[in-house]
N, C-alpha and C positions, 0 to 999 in steps of 0.2 A: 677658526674653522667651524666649529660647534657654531657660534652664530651665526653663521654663513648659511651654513645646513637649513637651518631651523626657519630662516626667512626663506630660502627657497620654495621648501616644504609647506608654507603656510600661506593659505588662501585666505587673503583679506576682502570678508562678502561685502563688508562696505564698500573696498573699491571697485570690488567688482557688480555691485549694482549701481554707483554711478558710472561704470564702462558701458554699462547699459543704458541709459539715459541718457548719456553724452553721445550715444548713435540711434537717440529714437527715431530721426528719418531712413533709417533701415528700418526698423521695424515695421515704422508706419505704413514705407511704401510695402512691404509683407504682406500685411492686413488688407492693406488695399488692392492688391493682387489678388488675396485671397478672397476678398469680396467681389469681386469681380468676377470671377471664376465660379462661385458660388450662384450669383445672378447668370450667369451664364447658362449654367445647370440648371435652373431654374424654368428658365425661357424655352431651353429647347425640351427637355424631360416633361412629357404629358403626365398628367394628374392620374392618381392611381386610384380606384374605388375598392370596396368589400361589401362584398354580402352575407350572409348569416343565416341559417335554420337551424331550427331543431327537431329531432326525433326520437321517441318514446320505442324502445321494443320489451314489447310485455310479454310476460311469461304464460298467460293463457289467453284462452279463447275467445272466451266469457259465455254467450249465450248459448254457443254451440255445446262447450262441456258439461253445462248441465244437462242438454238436451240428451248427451250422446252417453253419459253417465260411466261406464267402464268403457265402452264402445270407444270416448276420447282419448282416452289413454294409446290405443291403438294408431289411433289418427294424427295425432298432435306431435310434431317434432319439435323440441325446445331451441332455439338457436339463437347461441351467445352474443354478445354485441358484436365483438372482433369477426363472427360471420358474416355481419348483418353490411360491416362495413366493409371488406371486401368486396361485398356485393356493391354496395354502391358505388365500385370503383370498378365496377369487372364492365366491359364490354357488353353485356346483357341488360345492362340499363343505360349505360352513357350514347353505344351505338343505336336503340332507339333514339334518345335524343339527337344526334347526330342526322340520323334519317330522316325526324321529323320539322327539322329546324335546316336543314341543309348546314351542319356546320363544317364537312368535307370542303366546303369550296370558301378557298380564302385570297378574298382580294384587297392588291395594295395599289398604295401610287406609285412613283418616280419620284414626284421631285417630293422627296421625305429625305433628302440628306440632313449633315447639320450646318450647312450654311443655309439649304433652303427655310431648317427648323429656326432657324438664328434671324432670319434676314425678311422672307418672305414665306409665312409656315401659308400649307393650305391645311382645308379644313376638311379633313376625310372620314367617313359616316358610313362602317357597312350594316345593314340592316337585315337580319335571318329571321324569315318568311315561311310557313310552311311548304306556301306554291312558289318561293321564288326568294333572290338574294337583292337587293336594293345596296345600292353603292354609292353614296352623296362627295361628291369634288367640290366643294363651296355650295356654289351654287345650281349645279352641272348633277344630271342625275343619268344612270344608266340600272338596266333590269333584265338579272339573268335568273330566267324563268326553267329553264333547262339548260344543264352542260353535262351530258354521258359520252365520255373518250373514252378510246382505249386504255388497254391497263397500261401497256406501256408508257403513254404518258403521266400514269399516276405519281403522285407526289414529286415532278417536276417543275420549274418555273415557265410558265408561258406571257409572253408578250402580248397584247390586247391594245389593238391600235383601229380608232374608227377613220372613217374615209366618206363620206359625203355619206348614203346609206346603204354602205358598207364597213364592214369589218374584217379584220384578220389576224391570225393567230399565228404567232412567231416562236418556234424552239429558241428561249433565251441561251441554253450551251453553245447549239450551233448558229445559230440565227441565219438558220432559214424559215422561209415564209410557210407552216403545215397546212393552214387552207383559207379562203377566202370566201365569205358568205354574207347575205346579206340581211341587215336587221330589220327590229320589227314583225319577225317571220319564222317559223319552225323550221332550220335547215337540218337534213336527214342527208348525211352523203358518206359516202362508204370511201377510205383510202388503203394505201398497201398495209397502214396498220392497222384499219379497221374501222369499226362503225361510228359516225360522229353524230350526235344528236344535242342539237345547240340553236337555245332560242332568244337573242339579247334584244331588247327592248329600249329606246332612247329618243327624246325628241330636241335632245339639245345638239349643239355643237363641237363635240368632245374631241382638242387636238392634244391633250395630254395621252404620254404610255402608261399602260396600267399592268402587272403582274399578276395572272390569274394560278391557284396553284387545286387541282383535283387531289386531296389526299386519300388515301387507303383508309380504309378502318382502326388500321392498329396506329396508324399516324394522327389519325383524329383524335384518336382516344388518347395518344400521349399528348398534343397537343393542348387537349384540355384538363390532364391531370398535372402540369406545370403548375396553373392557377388554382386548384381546387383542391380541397384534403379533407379529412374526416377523421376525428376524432372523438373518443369517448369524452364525456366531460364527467371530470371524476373518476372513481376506481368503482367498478362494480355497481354503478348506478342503472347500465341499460338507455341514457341519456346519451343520441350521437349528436355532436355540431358537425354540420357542416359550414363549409366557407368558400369561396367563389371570390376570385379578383380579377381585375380589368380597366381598362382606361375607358371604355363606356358603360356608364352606370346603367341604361335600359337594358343592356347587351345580360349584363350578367344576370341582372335582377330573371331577364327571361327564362333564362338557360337553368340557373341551379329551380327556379320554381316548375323548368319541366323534367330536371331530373327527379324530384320529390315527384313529382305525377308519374313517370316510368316506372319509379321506386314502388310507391305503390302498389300500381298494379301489378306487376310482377311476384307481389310481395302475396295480394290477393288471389293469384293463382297460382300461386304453390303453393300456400297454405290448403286451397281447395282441393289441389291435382288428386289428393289420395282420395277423399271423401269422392271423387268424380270416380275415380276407378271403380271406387266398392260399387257405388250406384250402378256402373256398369256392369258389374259381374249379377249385383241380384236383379237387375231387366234382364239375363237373360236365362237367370236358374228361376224364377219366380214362376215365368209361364209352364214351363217344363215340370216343376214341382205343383202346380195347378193339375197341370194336365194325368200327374203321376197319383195325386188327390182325387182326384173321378173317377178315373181307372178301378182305384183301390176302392171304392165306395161303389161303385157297380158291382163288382164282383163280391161284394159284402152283402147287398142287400140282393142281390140273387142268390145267394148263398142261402140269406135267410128267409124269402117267398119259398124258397125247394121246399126246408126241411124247420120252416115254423120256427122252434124256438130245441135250443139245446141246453140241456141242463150242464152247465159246467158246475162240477167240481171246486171246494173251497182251495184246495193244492191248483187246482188249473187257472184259479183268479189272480192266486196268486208270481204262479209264472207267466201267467199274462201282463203282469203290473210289470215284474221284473224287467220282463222283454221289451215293454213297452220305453219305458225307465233309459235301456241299454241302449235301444234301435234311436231315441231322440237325441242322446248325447251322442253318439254316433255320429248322428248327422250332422249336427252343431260344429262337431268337431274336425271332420271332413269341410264341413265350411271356410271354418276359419286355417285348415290347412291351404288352401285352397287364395285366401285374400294372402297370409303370410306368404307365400312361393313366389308372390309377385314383389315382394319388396326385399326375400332372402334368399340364400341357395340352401342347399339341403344339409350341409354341413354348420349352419348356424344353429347355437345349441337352441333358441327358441324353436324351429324346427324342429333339432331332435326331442324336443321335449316334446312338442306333440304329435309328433309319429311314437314314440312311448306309449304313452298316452293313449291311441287310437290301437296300436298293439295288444294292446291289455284290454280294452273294450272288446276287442272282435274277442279274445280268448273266454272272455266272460261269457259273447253269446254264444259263441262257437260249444260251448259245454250246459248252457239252457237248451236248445235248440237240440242236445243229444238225450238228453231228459223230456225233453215234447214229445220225440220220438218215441217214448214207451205210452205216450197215452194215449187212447181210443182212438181211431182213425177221425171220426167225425168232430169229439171234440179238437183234435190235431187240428182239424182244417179253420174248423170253426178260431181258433185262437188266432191260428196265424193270418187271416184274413181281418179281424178283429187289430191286431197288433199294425197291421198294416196301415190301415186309416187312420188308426191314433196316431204313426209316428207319424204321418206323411200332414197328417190335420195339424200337430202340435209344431211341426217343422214350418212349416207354410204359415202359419200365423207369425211366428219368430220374423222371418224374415220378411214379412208383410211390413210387421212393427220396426223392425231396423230400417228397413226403405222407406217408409214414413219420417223417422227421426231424421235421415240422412240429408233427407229433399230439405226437411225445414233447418238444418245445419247446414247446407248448403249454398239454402236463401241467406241466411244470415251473417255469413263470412265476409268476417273484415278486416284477415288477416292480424298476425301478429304485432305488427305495428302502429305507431300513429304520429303523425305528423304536428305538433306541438307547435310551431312557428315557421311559417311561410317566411319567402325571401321578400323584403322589403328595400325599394330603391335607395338606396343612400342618397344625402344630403352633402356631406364633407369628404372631402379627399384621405386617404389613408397617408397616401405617400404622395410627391417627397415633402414632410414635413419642412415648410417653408422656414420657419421660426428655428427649428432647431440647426436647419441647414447654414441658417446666418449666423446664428451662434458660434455653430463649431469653425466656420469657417473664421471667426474673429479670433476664438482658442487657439486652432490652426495657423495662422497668419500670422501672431503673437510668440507662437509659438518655434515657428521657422524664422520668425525676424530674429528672437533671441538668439538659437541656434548658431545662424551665421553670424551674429555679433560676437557670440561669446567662440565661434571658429578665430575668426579675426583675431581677436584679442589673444589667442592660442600663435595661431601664425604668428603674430608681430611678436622680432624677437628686441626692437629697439630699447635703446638705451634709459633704464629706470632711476636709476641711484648712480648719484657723483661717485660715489666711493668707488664702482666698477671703472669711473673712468682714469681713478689716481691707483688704484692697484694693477691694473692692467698697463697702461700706459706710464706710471711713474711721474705724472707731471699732474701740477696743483688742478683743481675748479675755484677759479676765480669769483664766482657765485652761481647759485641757484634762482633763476627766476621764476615766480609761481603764473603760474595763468591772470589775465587781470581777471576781472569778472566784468567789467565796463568797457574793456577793449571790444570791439567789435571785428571782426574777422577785415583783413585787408582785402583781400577779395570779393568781400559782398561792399566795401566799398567803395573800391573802383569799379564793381558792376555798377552801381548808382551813380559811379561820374565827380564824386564827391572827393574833397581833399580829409586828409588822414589828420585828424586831429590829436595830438603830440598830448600822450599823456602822461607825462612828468609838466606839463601846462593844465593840461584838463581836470587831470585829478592827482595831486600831487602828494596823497596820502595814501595810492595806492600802494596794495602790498609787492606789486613788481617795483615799484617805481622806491619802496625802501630797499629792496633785495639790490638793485641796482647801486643806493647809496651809500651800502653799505660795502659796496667795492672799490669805494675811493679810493681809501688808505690803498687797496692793493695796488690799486695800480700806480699809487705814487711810489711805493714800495719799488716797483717793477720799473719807474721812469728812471728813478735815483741809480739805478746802475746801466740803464740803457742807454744806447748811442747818442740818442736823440727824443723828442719830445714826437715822435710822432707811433702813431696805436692803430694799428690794422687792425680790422673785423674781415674777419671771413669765414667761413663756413663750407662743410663739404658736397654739400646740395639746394637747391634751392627750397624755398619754403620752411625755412630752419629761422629766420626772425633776427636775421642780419641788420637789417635797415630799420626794424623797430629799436634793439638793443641801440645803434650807434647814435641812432637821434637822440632816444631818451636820455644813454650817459652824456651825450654833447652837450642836455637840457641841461644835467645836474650838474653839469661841471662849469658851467657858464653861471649858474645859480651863485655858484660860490665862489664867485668876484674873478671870475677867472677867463682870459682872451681865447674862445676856442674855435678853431675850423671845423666844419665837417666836409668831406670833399665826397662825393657821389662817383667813385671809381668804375661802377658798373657802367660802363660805354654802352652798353645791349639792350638792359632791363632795368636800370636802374629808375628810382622812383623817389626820391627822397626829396624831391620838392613838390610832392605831393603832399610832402607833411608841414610845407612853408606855404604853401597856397602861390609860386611861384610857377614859372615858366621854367621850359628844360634849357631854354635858349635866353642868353648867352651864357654856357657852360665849358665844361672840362675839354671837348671836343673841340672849339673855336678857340679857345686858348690855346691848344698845342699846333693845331693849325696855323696859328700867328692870325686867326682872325679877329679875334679879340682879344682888347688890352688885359692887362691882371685887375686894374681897376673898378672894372666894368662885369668881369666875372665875379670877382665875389661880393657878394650880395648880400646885407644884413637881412636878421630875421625877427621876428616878435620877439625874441628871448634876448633880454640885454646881454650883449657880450657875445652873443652864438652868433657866427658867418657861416655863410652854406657856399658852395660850388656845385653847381649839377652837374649831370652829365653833359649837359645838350643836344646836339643832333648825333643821331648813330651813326657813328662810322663805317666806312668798308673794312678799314685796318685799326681795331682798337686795340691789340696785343702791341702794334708794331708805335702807337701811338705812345703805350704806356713804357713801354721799352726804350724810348726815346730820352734825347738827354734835355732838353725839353722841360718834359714831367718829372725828372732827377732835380733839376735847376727849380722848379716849382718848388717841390718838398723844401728845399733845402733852406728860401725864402720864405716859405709858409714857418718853416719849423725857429727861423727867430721872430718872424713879426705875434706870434700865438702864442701862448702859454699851453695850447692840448694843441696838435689836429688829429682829427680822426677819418679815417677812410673807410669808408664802404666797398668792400671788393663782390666782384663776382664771385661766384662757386667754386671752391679749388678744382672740384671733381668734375666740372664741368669746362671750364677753360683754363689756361696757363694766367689769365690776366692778373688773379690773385698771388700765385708766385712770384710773376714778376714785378709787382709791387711793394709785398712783402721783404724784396732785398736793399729796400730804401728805408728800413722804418725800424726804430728802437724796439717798439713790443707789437707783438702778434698774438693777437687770440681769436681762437678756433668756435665759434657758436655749434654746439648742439641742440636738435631739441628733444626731448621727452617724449619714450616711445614712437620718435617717429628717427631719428637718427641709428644706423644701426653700427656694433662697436667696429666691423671691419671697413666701414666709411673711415671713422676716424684713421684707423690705422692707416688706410691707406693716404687720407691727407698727410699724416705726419711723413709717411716716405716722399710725399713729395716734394714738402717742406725740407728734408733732410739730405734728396738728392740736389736740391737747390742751394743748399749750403745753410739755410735759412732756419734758427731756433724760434721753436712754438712755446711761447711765457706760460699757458694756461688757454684752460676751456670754460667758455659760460655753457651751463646748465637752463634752457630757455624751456618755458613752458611746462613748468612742474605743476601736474595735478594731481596735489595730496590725496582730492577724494573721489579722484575717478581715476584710470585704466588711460587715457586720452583717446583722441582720435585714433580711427582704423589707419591706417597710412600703408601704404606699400612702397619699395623702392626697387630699382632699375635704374642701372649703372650710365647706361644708357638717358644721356637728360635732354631732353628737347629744349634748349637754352639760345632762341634766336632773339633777335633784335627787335626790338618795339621801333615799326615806323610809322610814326607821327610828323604829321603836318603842321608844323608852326609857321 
């Protein structure tokens, strides 16, 4: 029981990698499917391209921060990669693109199935224009120079079908016709949905339909961020790729080299937009502080034609300096309130930091200014007029010089970025790798042949080891036959037309053909108590190797000096004179018919001592033939003029014919073969054999292969077991 176990349990990979070998035409055809399939995919699946940039986003200005010295600090916002790239993905830069390329309007063909891709592809070519969209059908060209619908036909399928020279436009959901116009011509026609502005251009003959689709902005833009992505390269480099895919190489190479030009610019007017602002605040405090500057210097030097010259005081110079000191940061500082309010609200602490700031100025002068008050009315005036022109003089130069600096940092903006590598047209397909696609499909195909072979081999549950068939059943295996390795399949040789050459003749050193010799003794064993000399072969299905086993032991027993029959029992399908290079006529069947003598039917053969009987012609009634007393009286004559006969019976499990023969004959053995016999076949021959009254002496074991798994085989009780009609 323990070795029972123990070999159930154990996978021998030897035989099971000749179980694989011995079904390489599954495999093979696998492979070849899969190649197939492969090439398939190939044919229909359009070539994939990429395109490639790179961009630099730098952390400063350069010419402008020096220019602008503390002044950049103010100006200059640093912005991370991860901003930079958003941006390039946001609708701010793609929808220019979009606008200026027209890549809202997307046209297709019709016949783009995949049998049209498979069988008859055509060759479809859209080309984005800035004044217009170009559409190539092979040969066949059309040119929409304008298409402004309604919204509501936005990102729906329209039908585009031309008509001598006209056109019209089909709702592909409803398919009704929405309007008809004619080309070559700017049509402007207004419907219940609204204003159509539509100018197609063509001078060919176009009777193909074509798909036209207006999308939205937010659909264009998802549209093109399918193909397109952007990433940093590296970690904290400031280094973006971008990349761009398509099945036309011009198409992309255009589009990503005009988002790099959007990019850009957009890049160069925000980095300006603030520096524009400033320059607009001081156009227009500059004239104003000009004009504030004359003012105060008129009333200065009239002041001083009145009353000459005034003797100030060393204390009055110096509250003059004070004041003067106080009133310019003042101003300065109200300035720069003044730019920061445009970029914060008043709760940002840089805000409050300089309203602080401006707080504390005014309190300084607010307590000079109460101190001037006690001195002399004249020098009083004299200072504060004095104090006037200085701030207003010192102020007005400030902001002279900042507006100077601005204009030439203004000229000079070139934004934060820089474009490192423009998109270049590819050469080579990305995708579908042709090479790796034949590859894997060989992996694949190899891989699924194994699969179902080694399923198969799982399924079959036939009969492996003799020994299942004497513990189960109780009755001996007369022998184990191994596979030849010379024999040739009987089926590929009757597909060729050829006679079956007898291999206990051919190769008489074969190792079936000892497996077989070494069954003499038994069966002489098995004669010496039997009724008679006569040895049925049968088997419970066809293709189990009936008719090889009885020839070959006829071969060997004839060998050895001995008078044997073999008789061709199979009225239907019998073949055994195929293996004599004989005719089926005159056989078994004109014999029991009284059409022909005994003499005359049996028929010697190449092998000294062996007689053969065929079948002859198929009968309508060959049960009722063999049933007959007839074929009783045959045996009976057969069994003293021979020393062996042997009979070749039909399938038990297929006709009665074997039963009924069986109850004329000394020994009966039941042929098996190897993994393709399964053990409830047997059983069920033996009840039939036992309802017949009829004892089974032993089973050949046919078609042992040591070192493979054997053929795949299935069964079905069910046998298609008709008669071969042949014309002799």
């Amino acid at each position: 029981m323990s070795q029972t176990t123990n070999t159930e349990d154990t996978i021998d990979l030897k035989e099971l990698f000749f179980s694989l070998i011995a079904q390489w035409k599954l495999i093979a055809l696998c492979i070849l499917l899969s190649l197939i399939c492969a090439l398939l995919y190939l044919r229909v699946t359009p070539d994939t391209y990429s395109v490639n940039a790179l961009v630099q986003v730098e952390e400063n200005k350069g010419a402008s921060a020096a220019l602008l010295g503390d002044l950049s600090s103010m100006i200059e916002q640093k912005q991370p990669a991860q901003a930079e790239i958003e941006i390039l993905k946001s609708r701010l830069v793609l929808g220019n693109v979009i606008q200026h390329l027209n890549l809202d309007l997307k046209i297709s063909g019709t016949e783009n199935s995949f049998t049209n891709r498979l069988l008859s592809p055509h060759h479809y070519e859209t080309q984005y224009q800035p004044k217009s969209v170009l559409f190539k059908d092979d040969e066949k060209v059309f040119d929409i120079r304008q298409f402004n619908i309604p919204a509501s036909f936005r990102d729906k399928k329209i039908e585009l079908r031309f008509n001598d020279k006209q056109f019209s436009l089909t709702d592909k959901e409803t398919e009704q016709v929405i309007l008809t116009a004619k080309t070559n011509q700017t049509n402007t026609l207004r419907t219940t949905d609204g204003l159509w502005n539509i100018s197609i251009y063509t001078q060919d003959q176009l009777k193909d339909v074509y798909l036209l689709e207006k999308q939205s902005l937010p659909a264009a833009v998802d549209s093109i961020l399918v193909n397109y992505s952007v990433a940093e390269k590296g970690k904290l480099t400031g280094i973006l790729g971008l990349n761009y895919q398509g099945t036309d190489k011009t198409h992309i190479t255009q589009v990503l080299n005009a988002i790099l030009v959007s990019y850009s610019q957009q890049n160069i007017e925000r980095r300006s937009a603030e520096t524009a602002q400033t320059l607009k605040f001081l156009d227009e405090q500059l004239p104003e502080l000009k004009q504030q500057l004359d003012v105060a210097e008129r009333e200065f030097n009239k002041f001083r034609q009145q009353y000459n010259t005034v003797d100030v005081t060393k204390e009055s110079e110096l509250y003059l300096t004070q004041s003067v000191t106080l009133e310019t940061q003042k101003a300065q500082l109200e300035q720069q309130v003044a730019e920061a309010g445009a970029k914060y609200t008043a709760e940002h602490p840089v805000m409050q930091q300089m309203n602080a700031q401006l707080g504390a100025i005014n309190k300084k002068i607010a307590e000079l200014n109460a101190t001037l008050k006690g001195l002399p009315d004249l020098q009083r005036r004299y200072l504060q007029l004095y104090r006037e022109v200085e701030v207003k003089q010192q102020l007005y130069t400030a902001l002279l010089n900042s507006y100077q600096q601005l204009r030439i940092a203004k000229a000079g903006e070139i934004g934060n970025v820089r474009i490192v590598d423009t998109a270049v047209e590819p050469i080579e397909p990305i995708a579908p790798k042709k090479l790796q696609i034949l590859i894997l499909s060989l992996f694949l195909g190899g891989f699924l042949g194994t699969l179902l072979a080694l399923l198969r081999n799982m399924m079959r549950s036939g009969i492996k080891d003799s020994a299942q068939i004497e513990n189960e059943l109780d009755l001996p295996v007369y022998a184990t036959v191994p596979r030849s390795p010379v024999q040739e399949s009987r089926i590929n040789i009757l597909k060729k037309k050829k006679n079956i050459p007898i291999l206990a003749v051919k190769n008489s050193d074969d190792i079936a053909i000892e497996s077989l010799r070494s069954m003499r003794t038994a069966i002489h064993f098995a004669l010496s108590s039997a009724r008679n000399n006569l040895i049925t072969i049968s088997g419970p299905a066809p293709e189990v190797g009936k008719s090889f086993i009885s020839t070959n032991l006829a071969t060997i027993l004839a060998q050895s000096d001995k008078r044997v029959l073999i008789i061709d029992a199979d009225l239907r399908r019998g073949y055994l004179h195929k293996y004599f290079n004989l005719d089926t006529q005159p056989g078994l069947t004109e014999l029991l018919n009284g059409q022909q003598s005994l003499d005359t039917v049996i028929r010697p053969t190449e092998v000294p001592g062996l007689s053969v009987i065929s079948r002859g012609k198929s009968p309508a009634n060959p049960s009722e033939l063999l049933s007959s007393n007839q074929f009783k009286n045959l045996l009976e004559q057969m069994s003293e003029k021979f020393d062996h006969v042997i009979i070749d019976t039909p399938p038990v499990l297929a006709v009665t014919d074997g039963i009924i023969i069986s109850q004329y004959t000394g020994v009966n053995l039941v042929i098996a073969r190897y993994a393709k016999t399964q053990m409830k076949e047997l059983e069920l021959t033996l009840n039939r054999f036992e309802q017949a009254g009829v004892k089974v002496n032993g089973f050949i074991l046919n078609d042992i292969q040591r070192s493979s798994a054997g053929y795949g085989y299935g069964y079905n009780y069910a046998y298609a077991y008709k008669a071969n009609k042949e014309s002799n």
